[in-house]
C-alpha positions in Angstrom: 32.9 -12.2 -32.2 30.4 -15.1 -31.1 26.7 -14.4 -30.1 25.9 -13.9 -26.6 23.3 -15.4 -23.9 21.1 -13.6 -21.7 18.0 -14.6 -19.4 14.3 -13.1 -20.1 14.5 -11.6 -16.6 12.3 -13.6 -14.0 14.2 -16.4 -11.8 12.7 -18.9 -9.5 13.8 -18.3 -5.9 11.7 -16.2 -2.5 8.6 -17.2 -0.8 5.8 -14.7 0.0 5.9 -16.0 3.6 9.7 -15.7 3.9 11.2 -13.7 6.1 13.1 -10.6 4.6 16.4 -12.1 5.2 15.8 -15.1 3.3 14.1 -13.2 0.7 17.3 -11.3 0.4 20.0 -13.9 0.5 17.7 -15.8 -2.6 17.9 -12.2 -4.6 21.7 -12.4 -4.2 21.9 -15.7 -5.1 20.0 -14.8 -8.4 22.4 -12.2 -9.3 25.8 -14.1 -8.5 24.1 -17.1 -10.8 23.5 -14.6 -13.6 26.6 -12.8 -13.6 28.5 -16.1 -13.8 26.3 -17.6 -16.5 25.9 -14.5 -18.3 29.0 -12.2 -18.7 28.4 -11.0 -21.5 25.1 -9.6 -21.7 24.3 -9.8 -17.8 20.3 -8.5 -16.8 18.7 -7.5 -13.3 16.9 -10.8 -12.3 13.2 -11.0 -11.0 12.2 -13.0 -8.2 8.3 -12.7 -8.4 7.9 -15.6 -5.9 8.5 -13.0 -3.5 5.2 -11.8 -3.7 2.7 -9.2 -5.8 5.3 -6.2 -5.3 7.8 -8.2 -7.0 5.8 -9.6 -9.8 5.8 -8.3 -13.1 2.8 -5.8 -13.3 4.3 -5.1 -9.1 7.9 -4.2 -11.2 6.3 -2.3 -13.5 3.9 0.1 -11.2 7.2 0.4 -9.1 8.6 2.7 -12.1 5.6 5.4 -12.0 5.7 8.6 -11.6 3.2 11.0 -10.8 0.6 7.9 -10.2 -0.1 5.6 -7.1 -1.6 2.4 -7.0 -2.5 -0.1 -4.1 -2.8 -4.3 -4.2 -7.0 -5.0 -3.8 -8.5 -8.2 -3.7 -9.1 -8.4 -7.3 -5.4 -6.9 -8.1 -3.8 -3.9 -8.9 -5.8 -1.0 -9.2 -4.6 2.8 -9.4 -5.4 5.0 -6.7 -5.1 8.4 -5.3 -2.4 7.2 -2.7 0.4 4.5 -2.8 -1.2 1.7 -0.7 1.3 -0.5 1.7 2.1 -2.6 -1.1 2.7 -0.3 -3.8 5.6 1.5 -1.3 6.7 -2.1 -0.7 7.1 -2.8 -4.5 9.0 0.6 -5.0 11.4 -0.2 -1.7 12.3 -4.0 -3.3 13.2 -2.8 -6.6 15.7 -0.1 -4.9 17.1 -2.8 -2.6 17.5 -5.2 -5.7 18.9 -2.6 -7.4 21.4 -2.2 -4.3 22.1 -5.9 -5.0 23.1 -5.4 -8.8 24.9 -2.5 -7.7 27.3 -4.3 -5.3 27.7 -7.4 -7.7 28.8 -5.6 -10.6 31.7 -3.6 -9.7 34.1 -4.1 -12.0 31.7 -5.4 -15.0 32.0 -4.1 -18.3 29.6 -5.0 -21.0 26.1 -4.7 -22.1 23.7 -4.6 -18.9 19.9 -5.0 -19.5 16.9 -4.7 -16.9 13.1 -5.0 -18.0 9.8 -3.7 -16.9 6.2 -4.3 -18.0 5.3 -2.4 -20.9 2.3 0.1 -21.2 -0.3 -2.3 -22.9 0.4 -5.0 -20.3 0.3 -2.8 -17.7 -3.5 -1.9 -18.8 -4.4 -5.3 -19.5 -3.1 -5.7 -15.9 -4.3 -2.7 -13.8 -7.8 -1.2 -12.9 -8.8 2.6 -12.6 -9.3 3.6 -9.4 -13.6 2.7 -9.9 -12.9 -0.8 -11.5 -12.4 -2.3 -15.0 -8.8 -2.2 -16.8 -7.2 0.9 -17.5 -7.4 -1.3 -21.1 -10.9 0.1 -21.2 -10.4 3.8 -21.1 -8.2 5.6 -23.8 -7.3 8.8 -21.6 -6.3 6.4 -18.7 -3.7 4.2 -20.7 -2.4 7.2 -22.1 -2.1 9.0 -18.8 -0.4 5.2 -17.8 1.8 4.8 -20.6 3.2 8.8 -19.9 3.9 7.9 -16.6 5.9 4.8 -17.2 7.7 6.9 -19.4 8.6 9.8 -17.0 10.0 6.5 -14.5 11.7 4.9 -17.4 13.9 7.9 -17.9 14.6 8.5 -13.8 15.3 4.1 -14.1 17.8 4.6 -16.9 19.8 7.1 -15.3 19.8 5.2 -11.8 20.9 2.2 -13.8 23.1 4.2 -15.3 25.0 5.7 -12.0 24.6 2.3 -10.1 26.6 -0.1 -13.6 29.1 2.4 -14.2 31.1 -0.4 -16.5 28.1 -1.0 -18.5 29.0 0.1 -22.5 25.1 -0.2 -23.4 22.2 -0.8 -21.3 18.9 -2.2 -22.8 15.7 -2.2 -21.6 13.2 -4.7 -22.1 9.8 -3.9 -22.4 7.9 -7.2 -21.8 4.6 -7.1 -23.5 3.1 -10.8 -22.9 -0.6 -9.3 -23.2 -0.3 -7.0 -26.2 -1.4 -9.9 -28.8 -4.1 -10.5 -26.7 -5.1 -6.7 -26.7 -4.2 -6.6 -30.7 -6.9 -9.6 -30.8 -9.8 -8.3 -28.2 -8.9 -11.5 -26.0 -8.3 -9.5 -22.8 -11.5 -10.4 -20.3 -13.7 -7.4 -19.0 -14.4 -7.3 -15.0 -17.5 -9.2 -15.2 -15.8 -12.2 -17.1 -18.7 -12.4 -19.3 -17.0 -10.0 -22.5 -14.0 -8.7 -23.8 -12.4 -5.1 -24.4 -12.6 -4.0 -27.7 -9.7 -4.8 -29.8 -6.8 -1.7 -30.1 -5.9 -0.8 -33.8 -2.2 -1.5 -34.4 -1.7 2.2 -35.0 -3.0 3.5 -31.8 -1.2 0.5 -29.9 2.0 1.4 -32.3 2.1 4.9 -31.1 1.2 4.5 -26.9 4.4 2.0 -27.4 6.2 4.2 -29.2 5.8 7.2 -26.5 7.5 4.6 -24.0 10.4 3.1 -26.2 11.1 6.8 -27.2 11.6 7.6 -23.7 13.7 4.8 -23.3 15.9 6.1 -26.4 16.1 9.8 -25.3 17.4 8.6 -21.8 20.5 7.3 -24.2 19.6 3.3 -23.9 18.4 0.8 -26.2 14.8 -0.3 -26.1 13.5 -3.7 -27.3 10.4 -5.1 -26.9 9.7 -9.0 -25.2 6.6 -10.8 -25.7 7.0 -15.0 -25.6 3.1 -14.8 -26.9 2.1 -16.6 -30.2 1.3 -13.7 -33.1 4.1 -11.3 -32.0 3.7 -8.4 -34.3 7.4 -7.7 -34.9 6.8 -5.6 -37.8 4.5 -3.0 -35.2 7.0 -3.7 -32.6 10.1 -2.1 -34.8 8.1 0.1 -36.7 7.5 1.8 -32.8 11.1 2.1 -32.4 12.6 -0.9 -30.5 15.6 -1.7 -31.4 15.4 -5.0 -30.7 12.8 -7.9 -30.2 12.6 -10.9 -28.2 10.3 -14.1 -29.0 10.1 -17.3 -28.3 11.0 -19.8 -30.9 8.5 -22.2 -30.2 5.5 -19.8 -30.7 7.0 -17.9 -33.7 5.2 -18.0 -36.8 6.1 -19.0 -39.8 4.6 -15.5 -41.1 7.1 -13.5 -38.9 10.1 -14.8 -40.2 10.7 -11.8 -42.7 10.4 -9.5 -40.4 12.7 -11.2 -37.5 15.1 -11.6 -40.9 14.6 -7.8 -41.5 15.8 -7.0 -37.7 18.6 -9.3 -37.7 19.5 -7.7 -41.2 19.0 -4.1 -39.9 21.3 -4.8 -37.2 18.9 -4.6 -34.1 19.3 -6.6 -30.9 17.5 -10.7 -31.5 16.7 -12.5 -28.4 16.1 -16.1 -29.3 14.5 -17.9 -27.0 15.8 -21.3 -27.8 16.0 -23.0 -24.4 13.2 -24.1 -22.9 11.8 -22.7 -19.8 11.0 -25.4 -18.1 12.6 -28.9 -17.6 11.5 -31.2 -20.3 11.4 -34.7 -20.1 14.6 -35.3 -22.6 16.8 -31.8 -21.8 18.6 -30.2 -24.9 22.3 -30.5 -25.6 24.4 -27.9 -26.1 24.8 -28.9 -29.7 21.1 -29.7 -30.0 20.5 -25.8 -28.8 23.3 -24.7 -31.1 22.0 -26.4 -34.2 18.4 -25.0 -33.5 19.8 -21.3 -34.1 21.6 -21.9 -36.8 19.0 -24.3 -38.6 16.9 -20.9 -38.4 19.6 -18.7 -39.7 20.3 -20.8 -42.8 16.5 -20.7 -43.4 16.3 -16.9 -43.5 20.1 -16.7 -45.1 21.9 -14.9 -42.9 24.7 -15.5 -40.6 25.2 -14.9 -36.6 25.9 -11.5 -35.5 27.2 -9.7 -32.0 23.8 -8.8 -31.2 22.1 -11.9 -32.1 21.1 -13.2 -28.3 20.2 -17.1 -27.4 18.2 -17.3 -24.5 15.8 -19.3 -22.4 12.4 -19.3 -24.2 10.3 -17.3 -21.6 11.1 -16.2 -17.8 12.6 -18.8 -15.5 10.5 -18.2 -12.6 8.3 -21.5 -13.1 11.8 -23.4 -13.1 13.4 -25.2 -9.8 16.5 -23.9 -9.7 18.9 -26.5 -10.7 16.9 -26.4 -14.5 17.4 -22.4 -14.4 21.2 -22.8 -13.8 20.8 -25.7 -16.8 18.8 -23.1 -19.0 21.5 -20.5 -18.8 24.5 -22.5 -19.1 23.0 -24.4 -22.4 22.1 -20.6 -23.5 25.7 -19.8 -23.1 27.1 -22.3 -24.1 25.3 -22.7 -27.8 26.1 -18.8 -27.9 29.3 -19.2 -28.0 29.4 -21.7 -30.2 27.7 -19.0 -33.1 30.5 -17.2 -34.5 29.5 -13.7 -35.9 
């Protein structure tokens, strides 16, 4: 069986001053375009040109339960009561969702959807009297346990709406989690940074979320298109599979990418680029770029070995993001596992 393609998640398309209906025929239009380029391996798009509540920290904060939040000037912040567009960012997801639903009958195959992960999220989102939840250790923990508690209630909706899907993976994106590793997310005043989290204590807050994931009977793997991904922390939380971006990944991580590919475990490869570059890749250009990797670790394609576009596509214009996952496709079928 060859590899398969898939997209990160995000899709360029909506306009925060649209009207709802154009907002809605754009979403569609994301979904038919995935589904056709993506068959085997299809995912819920993002459209966060729609505005905050459809944005990635918006998606995430969609999933809680047992928390509110509201949209100040400065951002997200948690609060006592959903504000207007915390409800907004719930409502879109459940209409996307109706979307996916309707465009999916009849699918079979592995079905992914993502959310923002539990250290993003508090790089991300202020208590409800300022500063990151980053900054507070019983805040992010009372964060990460409510994503958690709406993972599980996502799963199973997921789950009833994709009744063809024979796996479904959920991506936890976690773009800010080298910078929290690192102590290079800003404080509120701009002027310092948060202290830097210990791999152990970031390990196990991660680990609470992907478990939930696992005991709601899906697959969790872990996204970041960051430089320094710590794949070795990642897996040893319990995804059970990673996604990076070939361009930013280290020379220093290529044992442990070789150790999940070896293991078994779901490898997203972003080998496409995000955006349109001035000389695009070739299908055979794409293709050779895997496999030029694969030799260098010594091991061969696999089903669950994934090429896809280096980041999210939501930057793209839309004839590049059809381009993107088309040459993913295509170079994924042309590695035979």
């Amino acid at each position: 069986m060859s590899a398969r393609a898939t997209g990160i998640g995000s899709m360029p398309g909506g306009d925060v001053l649209g009207n709802e209906a154009d907002n809605s025929r754009a979403y569609a239009e994301a979904v038919r375009l995935v589904a056709g380029e993506l068959p085997d391996l299809l995912h819920v798009p993002e459209l966060p040109g729609r505005g905050a509540g459809a944005s990635l920290t918006g998606r995430g904060l969609a999933l809680l339960s047992g928390l509110a939040a509201d949209l100040q000037p400065a951002g997200w912040r948690l609060t006592d009561h959903s504000g207007m567009d915390h409800r907004r960012a719930r409502s879109l997801l459940a209409q996307d969702l109706d979307v996916v639903e309707e465009h999916t009958q009849g699918f079979g195959g592995v079905f992914k959807t993502q959310v923002a992960g539990p250290w993003t999220l508090a790089a991300t989102v202020e208590k409800p009297r300022g500063d990151k939840v980053l900054s507070d250790h019983g805040a992010r923990r009372e964060l990460a346990e409510s994503l958690a508690e709406g993972l599980r209630d996502h799963v199973a909706d997921v789950r009833r709406r994709v009744t063809g899907a024979t796996e479904i993976i959920v991506q936890i994106d976690e773009p800010a989690l080298p910078a929290v590793l690192a102590a290079q997310i800003p404080t509120a005043s701009g002027w310092g940074k948060h202290r830097a989290v210990h791999p152990p204590e970031a390990s196990a807050l991660l680990g609470l979320v992907l478990a939930a994931v696992s005991g709601a009977g899906a697959t969790p793997i872990v996204h970041s298109c960051a430089p320094d991904v710590p794949i070795a922390l990642l897996r040893g939380a319990g995804a059970g599979g990673i996604s990076v971006d070939l361009d930013l990944l280290s020379p220093a991580s290529y044992d442990d990418l070789a150790a999940a590919v070896d293991a078994g475990e779901w490898v997203l490869l972003g080998a496409v680029p995000s955006l349109a570059p001035q000389t695009p890749p070739t299908e055979g250009g794409v293709t050779e770029r895997v496999l030029r990797l694969l030799d260098m670790l010594g091991l061969e394609p696999t089903e669950r070995l994934v090429v896809t576009p280096s980041c999210g596509l939501a930057g793209a214009d839309p004839g590049w993001a059809r381009t993107a996952l088309e040459l993913s496709r295509k170079a994924a079928a042309n590695l035979t596992a």
